[in-house]
Every structure is written in structure tokens, then in C-alpha cells.
C-alpha positions as a Markdown table, in Angstrom:
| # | Residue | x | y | z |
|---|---|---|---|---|
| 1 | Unk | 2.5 | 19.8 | 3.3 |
| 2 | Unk | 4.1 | 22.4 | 1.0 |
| 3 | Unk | 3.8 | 21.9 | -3.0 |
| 4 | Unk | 7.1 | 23.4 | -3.5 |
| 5 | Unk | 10.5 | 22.6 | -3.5 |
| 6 | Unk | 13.5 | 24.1 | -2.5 |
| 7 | Unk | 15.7 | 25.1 | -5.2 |
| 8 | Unk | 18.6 | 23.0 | -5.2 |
| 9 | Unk | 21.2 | 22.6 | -8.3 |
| 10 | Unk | 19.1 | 19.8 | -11.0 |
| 11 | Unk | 21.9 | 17.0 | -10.1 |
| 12 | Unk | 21.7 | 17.4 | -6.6 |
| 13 | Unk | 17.7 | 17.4 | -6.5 |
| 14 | Unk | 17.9 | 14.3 | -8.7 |
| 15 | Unk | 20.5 | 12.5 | -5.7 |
| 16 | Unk | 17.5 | 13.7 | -3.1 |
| 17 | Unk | 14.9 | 12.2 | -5.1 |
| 18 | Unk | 16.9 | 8.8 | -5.8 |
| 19 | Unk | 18.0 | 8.8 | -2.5 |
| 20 | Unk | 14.5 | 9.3 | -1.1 |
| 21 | Unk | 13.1 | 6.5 | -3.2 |
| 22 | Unk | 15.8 | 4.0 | -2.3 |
| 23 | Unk | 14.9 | 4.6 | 1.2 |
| 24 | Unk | 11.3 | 4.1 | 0.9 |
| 25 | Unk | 11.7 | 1.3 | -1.6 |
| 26 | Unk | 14.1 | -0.5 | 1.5 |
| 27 | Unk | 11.4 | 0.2 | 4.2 |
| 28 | Unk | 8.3 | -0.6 | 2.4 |
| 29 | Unk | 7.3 | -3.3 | 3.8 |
| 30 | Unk | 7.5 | -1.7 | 7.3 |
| 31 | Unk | 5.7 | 0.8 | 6.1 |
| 32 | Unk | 1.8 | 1.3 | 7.3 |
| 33 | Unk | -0.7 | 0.0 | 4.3 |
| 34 | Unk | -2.1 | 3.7 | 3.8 |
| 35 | Unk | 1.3 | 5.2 | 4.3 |
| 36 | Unk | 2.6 | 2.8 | 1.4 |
| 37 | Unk | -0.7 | 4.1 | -0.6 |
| 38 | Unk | -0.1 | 7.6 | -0.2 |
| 39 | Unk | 3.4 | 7.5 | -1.3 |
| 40 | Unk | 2.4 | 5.1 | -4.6 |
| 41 | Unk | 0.3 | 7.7 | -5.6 |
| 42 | Unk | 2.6 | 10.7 | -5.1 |
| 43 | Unk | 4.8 | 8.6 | -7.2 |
| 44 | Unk | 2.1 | 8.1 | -9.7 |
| 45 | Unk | 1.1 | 11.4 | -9.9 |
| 46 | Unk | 4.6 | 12.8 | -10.1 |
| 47 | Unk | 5.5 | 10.7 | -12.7 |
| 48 | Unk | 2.4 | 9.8 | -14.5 |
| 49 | Unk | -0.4 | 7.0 | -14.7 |
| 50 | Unk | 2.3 | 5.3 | -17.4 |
| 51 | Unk | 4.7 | 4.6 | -14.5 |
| 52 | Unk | 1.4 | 3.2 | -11.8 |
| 53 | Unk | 2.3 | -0.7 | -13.4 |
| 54 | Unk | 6.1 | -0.5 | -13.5 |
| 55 | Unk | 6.3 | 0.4 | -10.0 |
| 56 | Unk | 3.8 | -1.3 | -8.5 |
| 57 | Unk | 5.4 | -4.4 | -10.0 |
| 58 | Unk | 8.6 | -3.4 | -8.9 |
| 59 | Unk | 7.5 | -2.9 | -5.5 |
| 60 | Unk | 5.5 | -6.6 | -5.2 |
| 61 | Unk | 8.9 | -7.7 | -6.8 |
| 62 | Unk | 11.2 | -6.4 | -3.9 |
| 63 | Unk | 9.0 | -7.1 | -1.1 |
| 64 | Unk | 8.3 | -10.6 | 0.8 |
| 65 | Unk | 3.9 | -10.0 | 2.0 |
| 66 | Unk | 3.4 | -8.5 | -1.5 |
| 67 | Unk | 5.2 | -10.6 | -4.0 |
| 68 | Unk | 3.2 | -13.7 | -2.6 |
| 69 | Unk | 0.1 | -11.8 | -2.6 |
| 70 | Unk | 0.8 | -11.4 | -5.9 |
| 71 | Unk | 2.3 | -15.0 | -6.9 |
| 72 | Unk | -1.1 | -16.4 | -5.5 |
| 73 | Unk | -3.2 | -13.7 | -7.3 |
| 74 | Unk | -1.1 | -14.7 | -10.8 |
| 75 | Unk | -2.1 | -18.7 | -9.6 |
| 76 | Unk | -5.9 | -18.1 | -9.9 |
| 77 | Unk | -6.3 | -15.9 | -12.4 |
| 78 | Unk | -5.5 | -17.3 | -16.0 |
| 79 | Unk | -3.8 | -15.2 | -18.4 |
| 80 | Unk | -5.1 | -13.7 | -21.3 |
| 81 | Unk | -4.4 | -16.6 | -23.6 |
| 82 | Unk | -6.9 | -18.8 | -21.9 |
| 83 | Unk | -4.0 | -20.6 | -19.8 |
């Protein structure tokens, strides 16, 4: 896979990359568990380790087997309060 991208004008690489992600985002759960890993960490590294939380929340958020995943995970463990 190449490391490079085409050179396309900033607003229009900024549509492809939206658009990309919106399409991903909508299939996700479709997608095959080391597929869905692969692209997190692309993301991750693209973006940075400050953005590995936000979108792995927002992905558990917008997706059916993963939000009650973590719902039952959030059930267990108590929070750092003591609750």
C-alpha cells in the first residue's frame, strides 16, 4: 500500500477524507474485527494517540455489538469514585 497521496486541491482532499470516514463509520459494524483494527489505528496514527479515546468512543457509540459490549463493561467495572 502506497504512503503517499495524490495531490488534490486541500478542500477537496478534506471531502475525500470526510467522505471516506463517513463510509467506514456506516459499515463498521460489517466490517471484519481485524479490518476494523487496522483502520482504528490508521486513524490513530494519522491523527494522534489524543484522538485513540474520542473515536473509539464514538465508534462503540454508533454501533449496536460494540456499544453493549461496552454498556456491560461500564456495569462491572466501578468508576473512579468508588461507585
Amino acid at each position: 500500500m502506497a504512503d503517499t497521496l495524490p495531490e488534490l486541491a486541500p478542500e477537496t482532499r478534506e471531502r475525500v477524507f470526510r467522505t471516506l470516514g463517513e463510509g467506514v463509520a456506516r459499515i463498521w459494524s460489517g466490517l471484519p474485527q481485524a479490518i476494523q483494527q487496522e483502520l482504528f489505528e490508521a486513524a490513530v496514527r494519522s491523527e494522534g494517540e489524543g484522538m485513540r479515546q474520542p473515536i473509539a468512543v464514538f465508534l462503540h457509540d454508533q454501533h449496536d455489538r460494540t456499544k453493549s459490549a461496552l454498556q456491560s463493561r461500564v456495569l462491572t467495572e466501578p468508576d473512579s469514585k468508588g461507585g
